[in-house]
KEMAR-363184 format. One line per field, with one value per residue (C-alpha): residue in three letters; z negated, y, x. Coordinates in Angstrom, 1 decimal, padded with zeros to 4 digits. Layout:
r = Ala,...
w = Z,...
v = Y,...
u = X,...
% end
This chain:
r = Unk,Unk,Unk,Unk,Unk,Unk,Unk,Unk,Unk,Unk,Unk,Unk,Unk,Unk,Unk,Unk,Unk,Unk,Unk,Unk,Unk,Unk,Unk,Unk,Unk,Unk,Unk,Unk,Unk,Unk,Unk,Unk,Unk,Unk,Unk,Unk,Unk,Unk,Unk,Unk,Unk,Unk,Unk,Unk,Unk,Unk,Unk,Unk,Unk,Unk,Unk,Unk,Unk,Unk,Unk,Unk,Unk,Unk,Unk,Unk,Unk,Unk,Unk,Unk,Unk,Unk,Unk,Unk,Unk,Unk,Unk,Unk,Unk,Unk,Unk,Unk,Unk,Unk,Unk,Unk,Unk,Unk,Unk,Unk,Unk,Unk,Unk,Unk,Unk,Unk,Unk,Unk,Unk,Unk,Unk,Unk,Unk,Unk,Unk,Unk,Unk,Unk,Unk,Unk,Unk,Unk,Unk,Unk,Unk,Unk,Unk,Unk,Unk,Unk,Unk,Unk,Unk,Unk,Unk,Unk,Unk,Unk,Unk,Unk,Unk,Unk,Unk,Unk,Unk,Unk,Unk,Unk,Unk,Unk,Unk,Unk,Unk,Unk,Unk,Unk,Unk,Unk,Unk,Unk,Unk,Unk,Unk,Unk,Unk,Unk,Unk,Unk,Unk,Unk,Unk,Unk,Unk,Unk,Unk,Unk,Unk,Unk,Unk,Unk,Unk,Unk,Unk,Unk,Unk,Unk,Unk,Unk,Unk,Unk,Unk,Unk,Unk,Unk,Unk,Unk,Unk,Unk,Unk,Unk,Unk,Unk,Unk,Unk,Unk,Unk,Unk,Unk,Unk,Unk,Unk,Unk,Unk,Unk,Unk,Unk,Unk,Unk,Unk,Unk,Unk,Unk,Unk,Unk,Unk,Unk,Unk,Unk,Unk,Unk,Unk,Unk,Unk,Unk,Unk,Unk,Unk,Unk,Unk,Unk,Unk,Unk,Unk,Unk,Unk,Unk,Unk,Unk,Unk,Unk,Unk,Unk,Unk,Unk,Unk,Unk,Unk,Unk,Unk,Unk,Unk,Unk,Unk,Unk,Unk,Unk,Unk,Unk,Unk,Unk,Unk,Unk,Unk,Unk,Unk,Unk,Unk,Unk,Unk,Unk,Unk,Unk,Unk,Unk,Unk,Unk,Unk,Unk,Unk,Unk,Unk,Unk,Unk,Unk,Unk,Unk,Unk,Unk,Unk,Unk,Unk,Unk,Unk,Unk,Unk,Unk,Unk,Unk,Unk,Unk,Unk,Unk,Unk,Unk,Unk,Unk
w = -109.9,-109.0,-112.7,-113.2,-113.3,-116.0,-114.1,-111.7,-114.1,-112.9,-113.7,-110.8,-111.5,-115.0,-113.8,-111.2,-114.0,-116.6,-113.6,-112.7,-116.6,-116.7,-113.8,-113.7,-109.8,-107.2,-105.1,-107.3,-108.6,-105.1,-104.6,-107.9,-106.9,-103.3,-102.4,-100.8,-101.8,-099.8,-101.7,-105.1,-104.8,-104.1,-106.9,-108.8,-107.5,-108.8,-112.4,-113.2,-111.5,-114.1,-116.3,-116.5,-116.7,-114.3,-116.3,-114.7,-113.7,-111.6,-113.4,-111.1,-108.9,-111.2,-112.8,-116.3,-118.1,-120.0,-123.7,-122.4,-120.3,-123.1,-125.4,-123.3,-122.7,-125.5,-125.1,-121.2,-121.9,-124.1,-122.0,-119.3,-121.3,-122.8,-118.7,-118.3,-121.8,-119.4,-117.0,-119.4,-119.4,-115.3,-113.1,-112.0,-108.7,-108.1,-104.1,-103.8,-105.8,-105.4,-108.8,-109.4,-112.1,-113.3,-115.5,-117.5,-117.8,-117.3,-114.6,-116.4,-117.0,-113.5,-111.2,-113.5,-113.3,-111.2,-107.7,-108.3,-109.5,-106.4,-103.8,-106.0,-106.4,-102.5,-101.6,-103.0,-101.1,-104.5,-103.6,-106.8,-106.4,-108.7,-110.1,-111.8,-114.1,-116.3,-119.5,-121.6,-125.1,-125.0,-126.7,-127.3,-125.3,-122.2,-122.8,-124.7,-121.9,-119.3,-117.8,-117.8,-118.4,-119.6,-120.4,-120.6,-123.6,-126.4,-128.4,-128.8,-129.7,-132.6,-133.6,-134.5,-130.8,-129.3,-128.5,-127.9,-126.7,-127.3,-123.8,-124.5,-126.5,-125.4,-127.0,-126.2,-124.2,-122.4,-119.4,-117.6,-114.8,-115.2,-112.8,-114.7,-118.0,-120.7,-123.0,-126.6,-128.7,-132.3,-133.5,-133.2,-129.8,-128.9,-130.5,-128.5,-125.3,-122.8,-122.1,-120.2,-121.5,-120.2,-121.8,-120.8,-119.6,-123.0,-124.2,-126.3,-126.0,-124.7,-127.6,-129.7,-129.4,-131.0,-134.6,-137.5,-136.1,-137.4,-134.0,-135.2,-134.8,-130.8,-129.0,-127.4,-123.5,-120.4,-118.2,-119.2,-116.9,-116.4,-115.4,-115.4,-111.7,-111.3,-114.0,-111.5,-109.5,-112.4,-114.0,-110.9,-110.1,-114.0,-117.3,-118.4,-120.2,-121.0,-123.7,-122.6,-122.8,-121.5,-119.1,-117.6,-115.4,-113.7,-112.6,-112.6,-113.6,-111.9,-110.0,-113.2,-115.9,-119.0,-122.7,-126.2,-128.5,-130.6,-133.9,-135.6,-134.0,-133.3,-130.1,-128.5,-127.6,-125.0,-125.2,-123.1,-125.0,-123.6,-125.3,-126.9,-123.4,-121.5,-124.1,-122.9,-119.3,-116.9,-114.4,-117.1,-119.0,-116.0,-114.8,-118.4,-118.3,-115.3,-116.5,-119.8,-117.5,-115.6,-118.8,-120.5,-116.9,-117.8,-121.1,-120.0
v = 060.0,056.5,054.1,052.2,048.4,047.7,044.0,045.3,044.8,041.2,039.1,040.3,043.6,043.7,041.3,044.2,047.0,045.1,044.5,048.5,048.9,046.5,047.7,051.4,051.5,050.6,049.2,046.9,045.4,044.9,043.2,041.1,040.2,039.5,042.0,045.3,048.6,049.3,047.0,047.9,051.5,050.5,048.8,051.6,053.6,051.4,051.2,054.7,055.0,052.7,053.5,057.6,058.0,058.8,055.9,056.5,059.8,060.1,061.2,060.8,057.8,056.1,055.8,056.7,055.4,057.5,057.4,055.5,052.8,052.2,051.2,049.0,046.6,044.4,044.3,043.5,040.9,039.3,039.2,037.6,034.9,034.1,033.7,031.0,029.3,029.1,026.5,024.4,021.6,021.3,018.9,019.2,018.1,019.0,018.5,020.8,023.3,026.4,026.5,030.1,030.4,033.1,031.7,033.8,031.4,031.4,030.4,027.2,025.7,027.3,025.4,021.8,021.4,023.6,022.8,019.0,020.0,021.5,018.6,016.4,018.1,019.4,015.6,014.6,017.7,019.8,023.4,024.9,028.4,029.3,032.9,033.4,036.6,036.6,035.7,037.0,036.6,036.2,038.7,037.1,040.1,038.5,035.5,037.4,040.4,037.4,038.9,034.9,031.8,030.0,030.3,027.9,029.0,027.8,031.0,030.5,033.4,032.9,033.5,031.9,032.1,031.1,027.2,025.3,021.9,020.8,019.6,018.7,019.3,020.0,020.7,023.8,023.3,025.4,025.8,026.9,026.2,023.1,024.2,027.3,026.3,024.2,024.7,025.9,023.1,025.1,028.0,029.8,029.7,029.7,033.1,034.2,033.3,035.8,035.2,035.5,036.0,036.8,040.0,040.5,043.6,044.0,044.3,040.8,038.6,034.8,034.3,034.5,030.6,029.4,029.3,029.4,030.6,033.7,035.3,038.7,036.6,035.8,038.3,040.4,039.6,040.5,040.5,040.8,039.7,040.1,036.4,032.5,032.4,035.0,032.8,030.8,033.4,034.8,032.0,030.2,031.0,032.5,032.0,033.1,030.9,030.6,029.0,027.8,024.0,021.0,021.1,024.0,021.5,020.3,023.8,026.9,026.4,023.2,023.7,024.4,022.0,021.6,020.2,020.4,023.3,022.9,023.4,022.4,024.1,022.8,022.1,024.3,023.1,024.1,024.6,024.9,028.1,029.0,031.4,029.4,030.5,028.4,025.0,023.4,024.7,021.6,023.0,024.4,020.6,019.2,021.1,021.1,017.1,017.3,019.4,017.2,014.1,015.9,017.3,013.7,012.5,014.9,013.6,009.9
u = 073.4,074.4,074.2,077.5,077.0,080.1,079.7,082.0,084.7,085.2,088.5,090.2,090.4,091.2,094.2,094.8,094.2,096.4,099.5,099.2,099.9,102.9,104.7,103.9,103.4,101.0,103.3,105.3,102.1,100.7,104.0,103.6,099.7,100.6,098.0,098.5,098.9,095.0,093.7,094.9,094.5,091.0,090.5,092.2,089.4,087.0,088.0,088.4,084.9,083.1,085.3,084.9,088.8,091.2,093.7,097.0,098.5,101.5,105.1,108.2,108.4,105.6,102.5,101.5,098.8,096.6,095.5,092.1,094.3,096.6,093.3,091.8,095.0,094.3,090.4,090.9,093.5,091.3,088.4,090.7,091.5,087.7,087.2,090.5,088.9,085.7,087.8,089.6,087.2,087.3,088.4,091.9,093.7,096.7,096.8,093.6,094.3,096.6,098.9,100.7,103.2,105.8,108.5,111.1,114.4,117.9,120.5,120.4,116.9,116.0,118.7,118.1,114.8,112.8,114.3,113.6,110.1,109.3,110.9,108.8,105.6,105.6,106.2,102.9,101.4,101.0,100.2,102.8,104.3,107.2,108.2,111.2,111.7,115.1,114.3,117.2,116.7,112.8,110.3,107.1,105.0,106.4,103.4,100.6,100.7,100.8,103.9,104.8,103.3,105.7,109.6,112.5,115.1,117.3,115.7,111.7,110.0,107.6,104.2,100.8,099.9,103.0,103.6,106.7,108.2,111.9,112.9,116.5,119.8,123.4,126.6,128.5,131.8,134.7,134.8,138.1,140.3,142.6,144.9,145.9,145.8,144.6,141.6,142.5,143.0,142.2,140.0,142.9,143.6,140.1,139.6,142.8,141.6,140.5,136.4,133.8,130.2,127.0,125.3,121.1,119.5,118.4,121.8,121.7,124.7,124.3,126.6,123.8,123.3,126.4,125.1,127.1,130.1,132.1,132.1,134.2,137.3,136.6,138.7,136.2,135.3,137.4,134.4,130.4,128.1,124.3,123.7,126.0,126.0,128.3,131.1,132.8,134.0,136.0,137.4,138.7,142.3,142.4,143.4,139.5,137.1,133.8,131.8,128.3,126.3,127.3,124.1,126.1,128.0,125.1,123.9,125.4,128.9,129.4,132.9,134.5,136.2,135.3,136.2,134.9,135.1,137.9,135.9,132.7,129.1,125.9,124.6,121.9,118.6,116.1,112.8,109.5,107.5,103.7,101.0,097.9,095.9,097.5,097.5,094.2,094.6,094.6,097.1,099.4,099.3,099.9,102.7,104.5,104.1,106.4,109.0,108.8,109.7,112.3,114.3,114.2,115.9,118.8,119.5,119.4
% end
């Protein structure tokens, strides 16, 4: 019988092994790895032959992992990262390497900064590629299962491995349609106006950043929506508002009006969040330096 070298387990397939885990399918995390499904299937086949275990059984339209996959996530995630520690202390240039990252974010933070990021860093013949998941209100898991590298939100996730930068502050604002109506000039018109609010896939509310407000009073929202894109289209032509940070104006929500709240509450900031993997990283500190520079250009 042929001996198992456990050497085959090299980086690239426990990055394969822990993607098949996260997504549940071959062909999403061939999609994900910009591989193909061949390829991953093979590599499939080659864990669960060093590995004595058949890892992932099929259930409905996915994959699910068995008692022995589920054990070895942390261990293999940890091994992955000893192997990025092994690189931190090389020499990095941007125009001759190839520089992959998935960022969870929001409308916002996406449209502000990343488009000019990329004009900029293409310009100089930088070879950056940008992912964007939604980030929602963040859970921490997103960074230490390397589902993302980094994330842009006014609600950092905490823990002693999880890093963060405050790249800017806004106030919170109306928005609305001036040529339907006014904005509310008091708490108590404000609470009687009909809204709009955005509501994440995890059923969180974006209302979560206005702090030290007694929200029970806000008449509930007229429409819910999964993302701030989709805003404009209902308060134009409408007496609808929405309540969202001054920033907004400059992305998503930039054919709209807007005015100040009509009562006390502290603006929101927005901050650059990354697991302690990717601190020392030269390509990481790099590209956070850059998104650093263009958030302090917004504020100026």
């Amino acid at each position: 019988m042929k001996k198992i070298d456990f050497t085959d387990l090299d980086g690239k397939v426990l990055r394969t092994f822990l993607t098949i885990l996260e997504e549940s399918s071959v062909s999403k995390a061939a999609d994900r790895l910009g591989v193909t499904q061949s390829a991953i299937s093979h590599t499939l086949a080659k864990l669960r032959l060093v590995l004595g275990d058949p890892l992932f059984v099929r259930s409905g339209q996915g994959l699910t992992p068995t008692e022995r996959a589920l054990s070895l996530k942390e261990p293999a995630q940890k091994v992955l990262d000893g192997m990025r520690a092994l690189t931190e202390g090389r020499p990095f240039d941007p125009q001759s390497e190839q520089i992959r990252i998935r960022i969870a974010t929001n409308d916002m933070p996406r449209e502000l900064i990343f488009p000019q990021l990329l004009r900029e860093t293409r310009a100089e013949g930088a070879g950056l590629r940008l992912e964007f998941i939604p980030s929602g209100v963040p859970d921490p898991e997103l960074l230490r299962s390397d589902r993302c590298q980094l994330m842009l939100t006014p609600l950092p996730p905490d823990g002693p491995d999880i890093f963060q930068k405050h790249l800017m502050t806004s106030p919170l604002v109306v928005f609305y349609d001036a040529t339907q109506h006014s904005p509310p000039d008091s708490w108590e018109a404000y609470c009687n106006c009909d809204h709009v609010e955005v509501r994440f896939a995890d059923g969180r509310n974006a209302r979560a950043v206005m702090r030290g407000v007694d929200q029970s009073q806000i008449r509930p929202a007229v429409v819910t929506l999964p993302h701030f894109n989709a805003i404009p289209a209902f308060i134009q032509g409408s007496d609808l508002i929405s309540t969202d940070t001054a920033l907004m104006k400059q992305g998503p929500l930039v054919g709209l009006d807007c005015a100040p709240l009509p009562f006390e509450c502290a603006p929101v900031s927005i901050y650059m969040v990354w697991h302690q993997r990717s601190a020392n990283d030269p390509a990481h500190r790099w590209l956070r330096a850059r998104i650093e520079a263009i958030a302090a250009s917004l504020q100026t």
